[in-house]
PyMOL CGO cylinders between C-alpha atoms (Angstrom):
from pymol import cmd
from pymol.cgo import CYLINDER

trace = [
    CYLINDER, -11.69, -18.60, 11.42, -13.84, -18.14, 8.48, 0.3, 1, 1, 1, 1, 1, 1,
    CYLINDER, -13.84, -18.14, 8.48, -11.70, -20.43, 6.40, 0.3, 1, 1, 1, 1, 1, 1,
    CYLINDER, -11.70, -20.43, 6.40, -11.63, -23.29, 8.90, 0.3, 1, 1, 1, 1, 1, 1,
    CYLINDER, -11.63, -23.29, 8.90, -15.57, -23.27, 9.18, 0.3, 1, 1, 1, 1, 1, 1,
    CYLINDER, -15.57, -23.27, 9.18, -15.49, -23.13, 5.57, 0.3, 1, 1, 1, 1, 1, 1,
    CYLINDER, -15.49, -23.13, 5.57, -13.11, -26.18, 6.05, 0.3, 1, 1, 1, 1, 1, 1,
    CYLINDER, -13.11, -26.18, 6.05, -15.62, -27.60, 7.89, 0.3, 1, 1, 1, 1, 1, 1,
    CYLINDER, -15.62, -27.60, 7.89, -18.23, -27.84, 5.26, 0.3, 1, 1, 1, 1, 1, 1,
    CYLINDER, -18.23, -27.84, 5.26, -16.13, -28.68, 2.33, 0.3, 1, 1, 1, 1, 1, 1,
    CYLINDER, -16.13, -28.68, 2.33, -15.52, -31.83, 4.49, 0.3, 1, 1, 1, 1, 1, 1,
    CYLINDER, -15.52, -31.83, 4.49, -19.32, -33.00, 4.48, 0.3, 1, 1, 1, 1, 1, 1,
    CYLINDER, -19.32, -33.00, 4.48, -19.13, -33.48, 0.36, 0.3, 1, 1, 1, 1, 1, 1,
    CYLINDER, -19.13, -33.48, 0.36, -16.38, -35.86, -0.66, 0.3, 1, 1, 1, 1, 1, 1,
    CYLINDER, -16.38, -35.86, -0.66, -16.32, -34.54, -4.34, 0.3, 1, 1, 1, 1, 1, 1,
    CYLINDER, -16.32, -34.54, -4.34, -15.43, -30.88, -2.58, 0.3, 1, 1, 1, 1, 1, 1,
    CYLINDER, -15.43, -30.88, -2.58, -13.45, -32.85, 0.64, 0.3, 1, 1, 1, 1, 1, 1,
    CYLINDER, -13.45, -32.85, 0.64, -10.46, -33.59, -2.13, 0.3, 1, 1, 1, 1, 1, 1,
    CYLINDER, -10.46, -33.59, -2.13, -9.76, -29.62, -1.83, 0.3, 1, 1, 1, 1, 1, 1,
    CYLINDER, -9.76, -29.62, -1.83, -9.17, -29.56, 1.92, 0.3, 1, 1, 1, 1, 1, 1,
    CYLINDER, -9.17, -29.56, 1.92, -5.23, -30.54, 1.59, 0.3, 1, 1, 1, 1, 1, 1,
    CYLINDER, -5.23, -30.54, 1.59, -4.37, -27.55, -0.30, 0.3, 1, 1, 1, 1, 1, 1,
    CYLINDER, -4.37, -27.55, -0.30, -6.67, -25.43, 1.60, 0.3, 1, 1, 1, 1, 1, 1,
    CYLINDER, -6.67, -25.43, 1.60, -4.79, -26.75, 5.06, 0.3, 1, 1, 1, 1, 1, 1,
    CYLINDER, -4.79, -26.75, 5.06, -1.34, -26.30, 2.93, 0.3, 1, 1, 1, 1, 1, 1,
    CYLINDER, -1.34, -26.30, 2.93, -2.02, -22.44, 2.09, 0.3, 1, 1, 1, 1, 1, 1,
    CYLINDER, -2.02, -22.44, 2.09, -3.76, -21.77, 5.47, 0.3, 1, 1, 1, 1, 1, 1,
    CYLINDER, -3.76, -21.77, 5.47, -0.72, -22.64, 6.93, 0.3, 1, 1, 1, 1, 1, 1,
    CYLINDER, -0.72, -22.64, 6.93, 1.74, -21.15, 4.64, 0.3, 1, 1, 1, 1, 1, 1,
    CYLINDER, 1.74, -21.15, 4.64, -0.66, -17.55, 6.09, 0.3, 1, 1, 1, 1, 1, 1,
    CYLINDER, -0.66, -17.55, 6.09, -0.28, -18.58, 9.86, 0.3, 1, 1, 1, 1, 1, 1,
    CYLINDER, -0.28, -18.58, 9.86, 3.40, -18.53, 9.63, 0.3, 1, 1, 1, 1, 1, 1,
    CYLINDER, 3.40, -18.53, 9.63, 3.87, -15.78, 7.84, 0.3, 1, 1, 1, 1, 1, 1,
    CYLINDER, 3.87, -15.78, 7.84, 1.71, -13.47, 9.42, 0.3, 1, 1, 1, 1, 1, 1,
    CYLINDER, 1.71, -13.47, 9.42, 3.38, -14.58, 12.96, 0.3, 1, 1, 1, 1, 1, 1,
    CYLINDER, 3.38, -14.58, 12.96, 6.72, -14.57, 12.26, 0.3, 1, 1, 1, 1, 1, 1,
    CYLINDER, 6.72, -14.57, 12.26, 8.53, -11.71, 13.89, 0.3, 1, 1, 1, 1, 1, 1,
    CYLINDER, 8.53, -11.71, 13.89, 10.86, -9.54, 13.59, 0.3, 1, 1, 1, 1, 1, 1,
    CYLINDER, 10.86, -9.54, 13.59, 9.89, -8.10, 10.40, 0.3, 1, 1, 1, 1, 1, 1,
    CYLINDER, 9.89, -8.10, 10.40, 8.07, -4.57, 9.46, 0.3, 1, 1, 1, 1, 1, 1,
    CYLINDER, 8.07, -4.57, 9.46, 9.32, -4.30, 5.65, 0.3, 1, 1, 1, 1, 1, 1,
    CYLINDER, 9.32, -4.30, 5.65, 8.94, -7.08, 3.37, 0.3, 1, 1, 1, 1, 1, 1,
    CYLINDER, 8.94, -7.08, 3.37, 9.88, -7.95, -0.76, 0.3, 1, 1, 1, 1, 1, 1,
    CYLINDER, 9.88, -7.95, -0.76, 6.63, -7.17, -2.69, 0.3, 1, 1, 1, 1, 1, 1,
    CYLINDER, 6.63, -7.17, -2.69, 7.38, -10.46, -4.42, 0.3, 1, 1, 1, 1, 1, 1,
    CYLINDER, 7.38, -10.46, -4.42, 6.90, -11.91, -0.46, 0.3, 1, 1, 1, 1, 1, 1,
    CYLINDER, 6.90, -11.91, -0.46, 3.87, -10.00, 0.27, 0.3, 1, 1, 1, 1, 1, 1,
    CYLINDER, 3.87, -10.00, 0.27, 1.96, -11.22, -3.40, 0.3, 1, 1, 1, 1, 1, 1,
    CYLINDER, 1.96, -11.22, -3.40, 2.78, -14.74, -2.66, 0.3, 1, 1, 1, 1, 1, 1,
    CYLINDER, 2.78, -14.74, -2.66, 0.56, -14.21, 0.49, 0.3, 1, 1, 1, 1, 1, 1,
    CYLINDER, 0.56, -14.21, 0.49, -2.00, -12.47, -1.56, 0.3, 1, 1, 1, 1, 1, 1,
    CYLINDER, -2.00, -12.47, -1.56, -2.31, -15.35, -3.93, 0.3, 1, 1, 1, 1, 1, 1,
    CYLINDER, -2.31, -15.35, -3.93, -2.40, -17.88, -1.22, 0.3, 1, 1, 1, 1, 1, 1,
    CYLINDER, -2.40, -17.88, -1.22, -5.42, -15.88, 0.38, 0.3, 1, 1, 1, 1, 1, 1,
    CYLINDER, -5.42, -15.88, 0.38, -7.09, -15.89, -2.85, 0.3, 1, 1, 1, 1, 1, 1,
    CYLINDER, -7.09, -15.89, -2.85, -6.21, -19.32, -3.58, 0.3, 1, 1, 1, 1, 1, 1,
    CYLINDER, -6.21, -19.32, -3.58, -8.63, -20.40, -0.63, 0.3, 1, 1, 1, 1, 1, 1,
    CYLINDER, -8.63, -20.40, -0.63, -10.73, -18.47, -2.02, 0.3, 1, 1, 1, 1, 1, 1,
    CYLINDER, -10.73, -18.47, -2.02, -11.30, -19.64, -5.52, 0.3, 1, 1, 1, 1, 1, 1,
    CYLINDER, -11.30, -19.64, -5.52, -11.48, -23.32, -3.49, 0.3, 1, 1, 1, 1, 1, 1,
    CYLINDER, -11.48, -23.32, -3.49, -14.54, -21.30, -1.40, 0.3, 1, 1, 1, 1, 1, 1,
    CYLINDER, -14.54, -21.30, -1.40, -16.17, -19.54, -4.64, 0.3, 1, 1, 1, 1, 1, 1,
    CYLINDER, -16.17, -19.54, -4.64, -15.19, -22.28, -7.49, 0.3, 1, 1, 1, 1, 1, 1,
    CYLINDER, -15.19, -22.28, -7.49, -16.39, -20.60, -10.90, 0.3, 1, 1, 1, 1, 1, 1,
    CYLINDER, -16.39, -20.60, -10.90, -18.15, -17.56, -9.04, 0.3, 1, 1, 1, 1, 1, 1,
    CYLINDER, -18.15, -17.56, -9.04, -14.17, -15.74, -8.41, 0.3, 1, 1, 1, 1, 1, 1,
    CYLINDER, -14.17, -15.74, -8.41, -12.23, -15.37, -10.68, 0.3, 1, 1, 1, 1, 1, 1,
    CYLINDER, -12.23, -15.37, -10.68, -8.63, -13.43, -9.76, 0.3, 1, 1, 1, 1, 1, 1,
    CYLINDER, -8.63, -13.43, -9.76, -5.22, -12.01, -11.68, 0.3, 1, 1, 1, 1, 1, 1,
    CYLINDER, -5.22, -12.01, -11.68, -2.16, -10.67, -10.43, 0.3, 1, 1, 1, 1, 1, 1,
    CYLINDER, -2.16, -10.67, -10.43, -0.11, -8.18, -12.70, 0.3, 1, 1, 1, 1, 1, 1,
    CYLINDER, -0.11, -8.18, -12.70, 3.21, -7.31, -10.97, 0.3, 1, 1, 1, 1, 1, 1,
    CYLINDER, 3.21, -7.31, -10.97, 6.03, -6.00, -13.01, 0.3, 1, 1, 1, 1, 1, 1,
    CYLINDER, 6.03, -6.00, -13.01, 9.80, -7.54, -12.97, 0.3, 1, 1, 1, 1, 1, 1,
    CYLINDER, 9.80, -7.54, -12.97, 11.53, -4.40, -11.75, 0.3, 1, 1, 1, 1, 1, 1,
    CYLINDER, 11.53, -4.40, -11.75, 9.05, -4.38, -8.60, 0.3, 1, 1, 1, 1, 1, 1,
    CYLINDER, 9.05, -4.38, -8.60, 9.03, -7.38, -7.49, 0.3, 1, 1, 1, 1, 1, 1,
    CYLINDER, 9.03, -7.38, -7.49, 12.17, -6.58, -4.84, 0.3, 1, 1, 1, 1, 1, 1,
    CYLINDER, 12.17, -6.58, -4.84, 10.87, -3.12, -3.64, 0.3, 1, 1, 1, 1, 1, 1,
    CYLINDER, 10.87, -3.12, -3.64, 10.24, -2.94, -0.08, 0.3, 1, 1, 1, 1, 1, 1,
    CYLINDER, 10.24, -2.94, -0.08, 6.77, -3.04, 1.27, 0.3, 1, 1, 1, 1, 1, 1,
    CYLINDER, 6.77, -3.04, 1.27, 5.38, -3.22, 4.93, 0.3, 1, 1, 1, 1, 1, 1,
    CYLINDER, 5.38, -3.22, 4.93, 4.55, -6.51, 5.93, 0.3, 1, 1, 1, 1, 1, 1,
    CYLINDER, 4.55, -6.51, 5.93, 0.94, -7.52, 5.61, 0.3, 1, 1, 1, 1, 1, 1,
    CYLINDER, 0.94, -7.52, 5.61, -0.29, -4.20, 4.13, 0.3, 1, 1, 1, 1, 1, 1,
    CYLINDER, -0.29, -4.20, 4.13, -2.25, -5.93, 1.15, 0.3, 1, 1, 1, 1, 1, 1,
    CYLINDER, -2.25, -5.93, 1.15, -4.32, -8.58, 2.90, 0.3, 1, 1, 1, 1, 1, 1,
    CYLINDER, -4.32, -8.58, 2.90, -6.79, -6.96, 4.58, 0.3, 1, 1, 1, 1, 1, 1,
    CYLINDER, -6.79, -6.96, 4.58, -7.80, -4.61, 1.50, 0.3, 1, 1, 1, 1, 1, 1,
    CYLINDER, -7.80, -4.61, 1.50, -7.89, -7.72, -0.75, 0.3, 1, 1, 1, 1, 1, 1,
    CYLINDER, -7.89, -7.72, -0.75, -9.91, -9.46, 2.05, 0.3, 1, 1, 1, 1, 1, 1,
    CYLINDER, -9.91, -9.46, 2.05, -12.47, -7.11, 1.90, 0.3, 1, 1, 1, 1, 1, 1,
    CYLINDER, -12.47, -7.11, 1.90, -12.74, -6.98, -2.01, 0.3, 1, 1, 1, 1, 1, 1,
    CYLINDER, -12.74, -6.98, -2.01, -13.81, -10.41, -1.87, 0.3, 1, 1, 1, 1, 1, 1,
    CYLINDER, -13.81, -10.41, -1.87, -16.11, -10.17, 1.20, 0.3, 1, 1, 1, 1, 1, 1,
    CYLINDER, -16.11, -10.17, 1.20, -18.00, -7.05, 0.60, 0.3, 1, 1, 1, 1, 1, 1,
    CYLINDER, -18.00, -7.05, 0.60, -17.25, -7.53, -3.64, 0.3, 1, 1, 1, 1, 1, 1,
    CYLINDER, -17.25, -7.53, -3.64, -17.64, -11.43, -4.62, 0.3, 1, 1, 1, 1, 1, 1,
    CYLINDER, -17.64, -11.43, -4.62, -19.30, -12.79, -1.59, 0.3, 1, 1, 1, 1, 1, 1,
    CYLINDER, -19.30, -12.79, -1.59, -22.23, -10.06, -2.41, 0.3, 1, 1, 1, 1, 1, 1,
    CYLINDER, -22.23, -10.06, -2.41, -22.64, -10.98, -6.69, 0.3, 1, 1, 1, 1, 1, 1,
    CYLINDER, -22.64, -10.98, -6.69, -24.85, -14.02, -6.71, 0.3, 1, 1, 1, 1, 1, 1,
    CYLINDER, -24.85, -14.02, -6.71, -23.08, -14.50, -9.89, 0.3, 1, 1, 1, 1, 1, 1,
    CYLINDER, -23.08, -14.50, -9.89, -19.99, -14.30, -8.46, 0.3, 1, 1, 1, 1, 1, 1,
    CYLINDER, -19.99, -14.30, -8.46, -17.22, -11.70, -9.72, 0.3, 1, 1, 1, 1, 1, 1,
    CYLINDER, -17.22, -11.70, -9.72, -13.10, -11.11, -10.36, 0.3, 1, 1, 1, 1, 1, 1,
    CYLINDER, -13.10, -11.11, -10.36, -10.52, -9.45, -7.81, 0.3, 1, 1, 1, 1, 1, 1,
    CYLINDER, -10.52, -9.45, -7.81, -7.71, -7.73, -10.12, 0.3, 1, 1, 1, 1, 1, 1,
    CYLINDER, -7.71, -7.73, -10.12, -4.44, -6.83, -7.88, 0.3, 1, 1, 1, 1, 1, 1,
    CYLINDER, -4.44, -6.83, -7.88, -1.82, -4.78, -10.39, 0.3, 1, 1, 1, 1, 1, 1,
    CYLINDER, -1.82, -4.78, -10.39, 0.90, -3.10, -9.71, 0.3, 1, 1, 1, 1, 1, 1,
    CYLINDER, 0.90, -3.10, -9.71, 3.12, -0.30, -11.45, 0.3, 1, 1, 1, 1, 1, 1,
    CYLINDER, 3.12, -0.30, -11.45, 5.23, 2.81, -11.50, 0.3, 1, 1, 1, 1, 1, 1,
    CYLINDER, 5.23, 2.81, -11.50, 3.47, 6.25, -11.85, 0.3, 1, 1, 1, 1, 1, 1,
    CYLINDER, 3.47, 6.25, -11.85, 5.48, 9.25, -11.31, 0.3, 1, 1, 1, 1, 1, 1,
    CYLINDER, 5.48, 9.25, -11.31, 8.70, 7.61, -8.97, 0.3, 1, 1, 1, 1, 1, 1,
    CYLINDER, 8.70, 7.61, -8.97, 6.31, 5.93, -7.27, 0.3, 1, 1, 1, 1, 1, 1,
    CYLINDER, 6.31, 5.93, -7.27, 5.13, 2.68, -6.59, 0.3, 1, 1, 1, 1, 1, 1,
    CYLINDER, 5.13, 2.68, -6.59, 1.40, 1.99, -7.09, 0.3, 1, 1, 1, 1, 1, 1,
    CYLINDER, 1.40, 1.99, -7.09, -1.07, -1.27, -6.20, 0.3, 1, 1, 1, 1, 1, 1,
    CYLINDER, -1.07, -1.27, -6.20, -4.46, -1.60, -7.29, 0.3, 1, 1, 1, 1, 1, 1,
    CYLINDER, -4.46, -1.60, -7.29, -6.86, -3.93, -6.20, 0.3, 1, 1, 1, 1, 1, 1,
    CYLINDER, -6.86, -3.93, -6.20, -10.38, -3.93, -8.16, 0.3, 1, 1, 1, 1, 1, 1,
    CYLINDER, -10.38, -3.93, -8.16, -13.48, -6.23, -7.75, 0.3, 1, 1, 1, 1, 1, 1,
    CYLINDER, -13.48, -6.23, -7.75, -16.29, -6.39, -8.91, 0.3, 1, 1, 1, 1, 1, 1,
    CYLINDER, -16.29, -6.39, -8.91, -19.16, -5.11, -6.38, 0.3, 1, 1, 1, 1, 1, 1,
    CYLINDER, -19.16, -5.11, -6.38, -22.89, -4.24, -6.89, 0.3, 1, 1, 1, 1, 1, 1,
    CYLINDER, -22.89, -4.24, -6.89, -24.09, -1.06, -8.71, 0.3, 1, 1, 1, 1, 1, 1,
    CYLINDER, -24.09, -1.06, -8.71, -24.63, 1.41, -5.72, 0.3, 1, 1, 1, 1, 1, 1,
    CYLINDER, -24.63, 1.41, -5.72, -28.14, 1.46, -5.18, 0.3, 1, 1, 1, 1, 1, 1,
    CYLINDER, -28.14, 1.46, -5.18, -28.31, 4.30, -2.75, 0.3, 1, 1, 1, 1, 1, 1,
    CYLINDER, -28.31, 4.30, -2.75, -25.15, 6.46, -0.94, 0.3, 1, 1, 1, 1, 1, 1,
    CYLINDER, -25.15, 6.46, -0.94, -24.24, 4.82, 2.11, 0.3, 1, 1, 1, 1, 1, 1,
    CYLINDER, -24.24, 4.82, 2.11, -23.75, 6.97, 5.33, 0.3, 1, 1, 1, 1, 1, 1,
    CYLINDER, -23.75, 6.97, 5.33, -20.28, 7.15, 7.01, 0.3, 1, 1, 1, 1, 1, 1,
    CYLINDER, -20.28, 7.15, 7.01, -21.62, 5.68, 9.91, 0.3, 1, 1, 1, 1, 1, 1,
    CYLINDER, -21.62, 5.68, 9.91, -23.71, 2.75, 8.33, 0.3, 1, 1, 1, 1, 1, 1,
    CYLINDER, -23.71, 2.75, 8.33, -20.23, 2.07, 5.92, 0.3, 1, 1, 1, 1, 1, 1,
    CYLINDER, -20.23, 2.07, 5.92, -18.03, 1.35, 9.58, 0.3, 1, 1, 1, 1, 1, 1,
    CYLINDER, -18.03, 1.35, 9.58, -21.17, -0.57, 10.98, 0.3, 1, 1, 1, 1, 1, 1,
    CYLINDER, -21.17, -0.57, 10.98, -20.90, -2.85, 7.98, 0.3, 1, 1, 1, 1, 1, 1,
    CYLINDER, -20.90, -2.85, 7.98, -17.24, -2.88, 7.90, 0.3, 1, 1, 1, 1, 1, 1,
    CYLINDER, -17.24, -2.88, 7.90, -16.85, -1.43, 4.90, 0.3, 1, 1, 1, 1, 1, 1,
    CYLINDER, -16.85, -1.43, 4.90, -13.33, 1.67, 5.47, 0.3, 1, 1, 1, 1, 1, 1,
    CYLINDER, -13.33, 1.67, 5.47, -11.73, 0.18, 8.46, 0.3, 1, 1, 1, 1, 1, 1,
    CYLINDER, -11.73, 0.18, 8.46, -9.14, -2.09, 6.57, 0.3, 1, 1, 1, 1, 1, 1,
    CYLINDER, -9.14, -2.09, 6.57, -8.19, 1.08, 4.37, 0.3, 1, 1, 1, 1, 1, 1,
    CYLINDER, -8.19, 1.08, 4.37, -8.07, 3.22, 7.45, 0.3, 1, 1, 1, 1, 1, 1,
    CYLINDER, -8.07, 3.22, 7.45, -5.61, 0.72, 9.29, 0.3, 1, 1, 1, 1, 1, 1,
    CYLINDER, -5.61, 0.72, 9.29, -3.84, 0.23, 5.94, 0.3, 1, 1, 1, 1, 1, 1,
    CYLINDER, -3.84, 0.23, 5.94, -3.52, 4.35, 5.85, 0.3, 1, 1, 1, 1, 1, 1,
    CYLINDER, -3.52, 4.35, 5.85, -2.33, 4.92, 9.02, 0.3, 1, 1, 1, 1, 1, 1,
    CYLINDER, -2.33, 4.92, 9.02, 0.47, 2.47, 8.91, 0.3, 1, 1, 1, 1, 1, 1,
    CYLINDER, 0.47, 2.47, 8.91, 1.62, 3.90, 5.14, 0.3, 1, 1, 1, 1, 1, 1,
    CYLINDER, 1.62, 3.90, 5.14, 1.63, 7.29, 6.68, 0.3, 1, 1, 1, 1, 1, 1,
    CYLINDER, 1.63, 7.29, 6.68, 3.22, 6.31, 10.12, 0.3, 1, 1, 1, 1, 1, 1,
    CYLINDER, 3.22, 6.31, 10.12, 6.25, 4.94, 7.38, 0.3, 1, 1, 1, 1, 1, 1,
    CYLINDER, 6.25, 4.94, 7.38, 6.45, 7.04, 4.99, 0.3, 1, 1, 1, 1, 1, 1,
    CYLINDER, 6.45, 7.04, 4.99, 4.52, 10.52, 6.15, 0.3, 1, 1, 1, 1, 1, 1,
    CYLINDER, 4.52, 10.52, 6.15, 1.03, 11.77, 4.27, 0.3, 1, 1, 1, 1, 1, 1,
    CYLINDER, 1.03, 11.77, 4.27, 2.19, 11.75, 1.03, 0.3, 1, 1, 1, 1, 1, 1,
    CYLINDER, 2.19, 11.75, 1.03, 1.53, 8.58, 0.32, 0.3, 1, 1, 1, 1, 1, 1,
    CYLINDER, 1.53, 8.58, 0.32, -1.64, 5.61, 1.15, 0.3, 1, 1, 1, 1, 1, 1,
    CYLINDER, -1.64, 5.61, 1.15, -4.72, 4.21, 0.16, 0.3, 1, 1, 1, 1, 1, 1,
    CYLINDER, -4.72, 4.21, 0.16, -7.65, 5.82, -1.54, 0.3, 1, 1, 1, 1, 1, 1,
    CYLINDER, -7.65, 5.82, -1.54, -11.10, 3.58, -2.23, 0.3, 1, 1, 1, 1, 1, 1,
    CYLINDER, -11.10, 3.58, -2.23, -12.94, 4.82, -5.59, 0.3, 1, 1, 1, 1, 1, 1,
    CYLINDER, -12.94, 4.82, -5.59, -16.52, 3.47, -6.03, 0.3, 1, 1, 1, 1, 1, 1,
    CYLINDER, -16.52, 3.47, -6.03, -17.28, 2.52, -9.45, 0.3, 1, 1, 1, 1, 1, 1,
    CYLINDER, -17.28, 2.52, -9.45, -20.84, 1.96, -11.39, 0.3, 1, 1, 1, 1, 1, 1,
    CYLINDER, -20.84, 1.96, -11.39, -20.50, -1.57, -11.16, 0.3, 1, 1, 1, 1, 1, 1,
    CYLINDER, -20.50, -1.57, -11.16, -16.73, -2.40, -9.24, 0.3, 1, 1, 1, 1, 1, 1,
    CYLINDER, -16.73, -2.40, -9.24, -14.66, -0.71, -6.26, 0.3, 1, 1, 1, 1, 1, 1,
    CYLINDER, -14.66, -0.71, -6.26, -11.03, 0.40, -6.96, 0.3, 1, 1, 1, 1, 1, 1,
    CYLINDER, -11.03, 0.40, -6.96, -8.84, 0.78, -3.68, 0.3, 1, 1, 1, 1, 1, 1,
    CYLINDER, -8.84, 0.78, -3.68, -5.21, 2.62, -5.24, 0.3, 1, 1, 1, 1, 1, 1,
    CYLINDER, -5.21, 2.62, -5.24, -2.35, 2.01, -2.78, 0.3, 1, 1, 1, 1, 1, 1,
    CYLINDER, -2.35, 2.01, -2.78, 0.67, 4.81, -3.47, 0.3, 1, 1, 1, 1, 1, 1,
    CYLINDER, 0.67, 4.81, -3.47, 4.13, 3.82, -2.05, 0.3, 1, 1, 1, 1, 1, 1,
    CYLINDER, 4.13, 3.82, -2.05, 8.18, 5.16, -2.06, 0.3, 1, 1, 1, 1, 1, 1,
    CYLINDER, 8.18, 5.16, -2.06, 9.97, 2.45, -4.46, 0.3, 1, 1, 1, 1, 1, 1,
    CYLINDER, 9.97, 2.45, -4.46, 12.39, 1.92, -1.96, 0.3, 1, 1, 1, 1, 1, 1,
    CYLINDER, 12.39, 1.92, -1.96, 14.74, -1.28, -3.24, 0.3, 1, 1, 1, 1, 1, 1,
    CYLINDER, 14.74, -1.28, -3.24, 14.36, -4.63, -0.78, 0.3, 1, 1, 1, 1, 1, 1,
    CYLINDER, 14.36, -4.63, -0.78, 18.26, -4.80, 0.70, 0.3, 1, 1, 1, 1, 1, 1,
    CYLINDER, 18.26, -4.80, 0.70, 18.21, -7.98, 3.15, 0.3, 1, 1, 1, 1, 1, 1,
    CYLINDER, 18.21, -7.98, 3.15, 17.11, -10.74, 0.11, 0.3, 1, 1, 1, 1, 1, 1,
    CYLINDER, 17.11, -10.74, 0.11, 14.08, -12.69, -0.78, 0.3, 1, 1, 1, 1, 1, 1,
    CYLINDER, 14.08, -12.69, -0.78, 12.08, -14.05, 1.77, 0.3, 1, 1, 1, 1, 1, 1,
    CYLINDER, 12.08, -14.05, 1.77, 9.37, -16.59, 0.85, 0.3, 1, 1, 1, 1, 1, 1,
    CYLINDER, 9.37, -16.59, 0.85, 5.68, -16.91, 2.10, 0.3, 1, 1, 1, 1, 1, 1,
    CYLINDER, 5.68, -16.91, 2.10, 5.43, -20.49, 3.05, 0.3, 1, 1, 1, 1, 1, 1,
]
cmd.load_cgo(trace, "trace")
């Protein structure tokens, strides 16, 4: 919704209006592959695509203010991941990281092997703390949820072992994603 309001505006500038195909084009590409069925586990290489697409908007949103990279090794790119389990933890690093830097700011997802297993970081920048949030004002502000949905379904699929952790930096926010590198056995799938 936020990205068809946003829509919305760019089409009241014609200079920012010559965006709005591509925006439509990747919009899209997320509808359908966020509602197609059938599907719990997912290629990483599937589930990035969707990332970038996301972020893709959001560079047209941001301009100069976002930067973004994507580091995701060769020998990963076919392990099995469950569907939709990146989005909502890169959604937030750009709403409660970038949207927040009047300067603007750069969301870093990498991915690698650490001891067997399979880990994803996503880093933005974010404003130095200026006082410790309570628990109760970080859920009013939305700030945990996404990582506490992305937890639960990590630990319904693979037991406790394994999920998302958020560290708070001086001057960025690091949420580390552990995994089982378990291979992807039914071939690619493509977002779009």
């Amino acid at each position: 919704y936020n990205t068809l309001e946003y829509v919305s505006i760019l089409s009241q500038s014609p200079e920012r209006a010559k965006h709005i195909p591509d925006i439509v084009q990747n919009l899209s590409s997320i509808f359908r592959f966020s509602i197609r069925p059938g599907e719990t586990f997912i290629p990483l290489e599937t589930e990035i695509a969707f990332v970038e697409k996301y972020l893709q908007i959001h560079q047209y949103r941001y301009g100069d203010r976002m930067k973004y990279g994507i580091e995701v090794p060769e020998m990963l790119r076919y392990a099995a991941v469950p569907k939709l389990i990146l989005q909502p933890l890169v959604e937030n690093a750009v709403i409660h990281g970038i949207d927040r830097l009047p300067g603007g700011g750069r969301v870093n997802v990498r991915v690698y092997e650490e001891n067997y297993r399979m880990v994803i970081e996503i880093e933005n920048d974010a404003e130095p703390p200026s006082r410790k949030a309570q628990p109760d004002e970080r859920r009013r502000a939305g700030l945990g949820s996404g990582i506490e949905n992305v937890n639960k379904r990590i630990r319904l699929h693979f037991g406790n072992v394994y999920g998302a952790v958020m560290h708070r930096k001086e001057d960025s926010v690091l949420v580390r994603v552990t995994l089982p590198i378990e291979p992807w056995n039914r071939g690619v799938e493509q977002c779009g």
